[in-house]
Structure formats: structure tokens, C-alpha cells
C-alpha positions as CSV (number, residue, x, y, z in Angstrom):
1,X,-26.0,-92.7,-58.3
2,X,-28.5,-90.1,-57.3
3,X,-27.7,-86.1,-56.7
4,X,-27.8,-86.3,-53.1
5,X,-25.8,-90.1,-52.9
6,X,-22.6,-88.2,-54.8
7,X,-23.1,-85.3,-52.4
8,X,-23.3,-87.4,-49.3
9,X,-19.8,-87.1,-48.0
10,X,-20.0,-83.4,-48.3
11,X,-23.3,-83.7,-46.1
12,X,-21.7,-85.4,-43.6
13,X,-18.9,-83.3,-43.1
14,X,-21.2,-80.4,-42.5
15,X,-23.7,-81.4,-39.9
16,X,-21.7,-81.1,-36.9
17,X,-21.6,-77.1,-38.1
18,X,-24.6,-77.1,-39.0
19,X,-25.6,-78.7,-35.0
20,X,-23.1,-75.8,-33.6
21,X,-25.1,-73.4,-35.8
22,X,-28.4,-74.9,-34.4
23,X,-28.0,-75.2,-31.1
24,X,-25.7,-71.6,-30.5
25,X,-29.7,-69.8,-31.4
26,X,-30.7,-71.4,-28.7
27,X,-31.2,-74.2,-26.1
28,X,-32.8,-76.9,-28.6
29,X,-34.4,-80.3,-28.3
30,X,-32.9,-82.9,-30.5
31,X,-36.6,-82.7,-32.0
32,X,-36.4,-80.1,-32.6
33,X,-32.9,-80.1,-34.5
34,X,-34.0,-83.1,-36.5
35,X,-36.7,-80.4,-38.0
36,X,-35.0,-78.0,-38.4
37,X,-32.6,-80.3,-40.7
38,X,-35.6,-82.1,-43.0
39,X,-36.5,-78.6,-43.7
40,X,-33.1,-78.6,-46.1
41,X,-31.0,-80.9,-47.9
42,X,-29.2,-82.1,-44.5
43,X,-32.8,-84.2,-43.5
44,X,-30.5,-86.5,-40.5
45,X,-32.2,-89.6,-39.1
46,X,-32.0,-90.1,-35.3
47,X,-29.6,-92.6,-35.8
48,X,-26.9,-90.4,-37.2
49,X,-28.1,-87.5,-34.9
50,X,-27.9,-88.6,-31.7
51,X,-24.3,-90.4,-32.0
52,X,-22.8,-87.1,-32.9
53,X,-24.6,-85.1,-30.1
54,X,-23.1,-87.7,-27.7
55,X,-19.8,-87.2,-29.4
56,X,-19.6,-83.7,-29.1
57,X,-20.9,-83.9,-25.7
58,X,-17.4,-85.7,-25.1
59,X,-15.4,-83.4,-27.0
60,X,-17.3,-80.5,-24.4
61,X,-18.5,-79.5,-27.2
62,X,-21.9,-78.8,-25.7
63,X,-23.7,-80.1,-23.0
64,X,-27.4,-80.3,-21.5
65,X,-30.0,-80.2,-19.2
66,X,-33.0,-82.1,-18.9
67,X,-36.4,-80.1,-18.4
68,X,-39.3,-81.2,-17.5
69,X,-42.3,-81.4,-20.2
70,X,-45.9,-80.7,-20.3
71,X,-47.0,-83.2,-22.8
72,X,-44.4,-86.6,-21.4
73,X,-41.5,-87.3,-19.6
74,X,-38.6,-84.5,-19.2
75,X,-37.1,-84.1,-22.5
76,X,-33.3,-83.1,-23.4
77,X,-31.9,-79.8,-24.4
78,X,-28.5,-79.2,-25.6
79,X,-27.0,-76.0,-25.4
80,X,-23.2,-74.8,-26.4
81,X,-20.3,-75.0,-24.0
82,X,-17.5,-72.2,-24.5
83,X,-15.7,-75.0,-26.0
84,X,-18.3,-74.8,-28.6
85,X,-18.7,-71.4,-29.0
86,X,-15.5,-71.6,-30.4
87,X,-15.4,-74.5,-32.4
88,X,-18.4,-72.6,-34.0
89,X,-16.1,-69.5,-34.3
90,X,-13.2,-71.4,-35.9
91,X,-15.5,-73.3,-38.6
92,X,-17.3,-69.6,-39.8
93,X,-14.1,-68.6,-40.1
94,X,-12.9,-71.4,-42.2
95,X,-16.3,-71.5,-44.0
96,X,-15.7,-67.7,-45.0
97,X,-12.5,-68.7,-46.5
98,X,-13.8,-72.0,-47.9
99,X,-16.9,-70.1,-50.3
100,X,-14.8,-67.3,-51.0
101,X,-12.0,-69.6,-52.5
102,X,-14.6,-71.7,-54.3
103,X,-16.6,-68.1,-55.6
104,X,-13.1,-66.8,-57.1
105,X,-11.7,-70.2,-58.7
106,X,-11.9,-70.0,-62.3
107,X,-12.3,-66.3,-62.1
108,X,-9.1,-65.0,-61.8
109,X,-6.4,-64.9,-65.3
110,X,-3.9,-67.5,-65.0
């Protein structure tokens, strides 16, 4: 079993942060977001990208709005809802607490 296979439900149980992360910079094509992710160790095909968009587009999550483009038909760009924002709120939060719990395990006299 390869590094990245023993690691993969870890993965998954990140991205739909790491999508809140994404798309609260900025209104982003899901292009765009599947760049972004090859660029680290979350590389997400389209077929595991776009079901969670859609399912945190139910969850009003976020939402979007279709602009037109210069270079082929209108393309999709998802943007946060308030909903969102929040989610992406609570799960910093929780992150915060998550690293610093794993940083001081081990370090502390029983």
C-alpha cells in the first residue's frame, strides 16, 4: 500500500475544507479549483470534484453564477453562501484545535 493510499481517507475528509478555503478567496471556476488542488497532495479528479460541489450546493453551502466566457460557452463560478462562511468558520476553528492537540501529544509528562 502506497504513502498516499494509507493517507486517503484523511484526504478525503479534508477537501470539502479545503473547497470552503478555495472558493471564500474568491469567485472560482471549478477549473480552476481542480488546479489549485494538483498543485498539492489533494490532486481531485472531476469525478470526485464536481459531486461534492453539487452537494454543498444543497447543503447552501455555496452557490453560483454562470458568466459568460471569451474563449467557449459561459462557464460556472461558485462562490460562498453565508451558510458557508460559517461552515468555513467552524472547521478553522476545529482545525486550530485539531493541530494544536496533535503538536502537544507526546509532549506533555504523564
Amino acid at each position: 500500500m502506497s504513502l498516499n493510499e494509507k493517507f486517503t481517507p484523511i484526504r478525503k475528509g479534508m477537501l470539502e475544507f479545503l473547497l470552503l478555503k478555495i472558493i471564500a478567496a474568491d469567485r472560482v471556476y471549478a477549473a480552476d479549483i481542480l488546479k489549485q488542488l494538483s498543485a498539492t497532495e489533494f490532486a481531485t479528479p472531476e469525478g470526485t470534484l464536481y459531486p461534492l460541489l453539487s452537494k454543498m450546493r444543497r447543503e447552501k453551502l455555496l452557490d453560483y453564477e454562470w458568466k459568460e466566457s471569451e474563449a467557449g460557452p459561459p462557464r460556472k463560478y461558485y462562490q460562498l453562501t453565508a451558510k458557508g462562511r460559517e461552515r468555513l468558520r467552524e472547521t478553522s476553528e476545529f482545525w486550530e484545535r485539531l493541530t494544536g492537540t496533535v503538536q502537544n501529544l507526546g509532549s506533555r509528562n504523564p
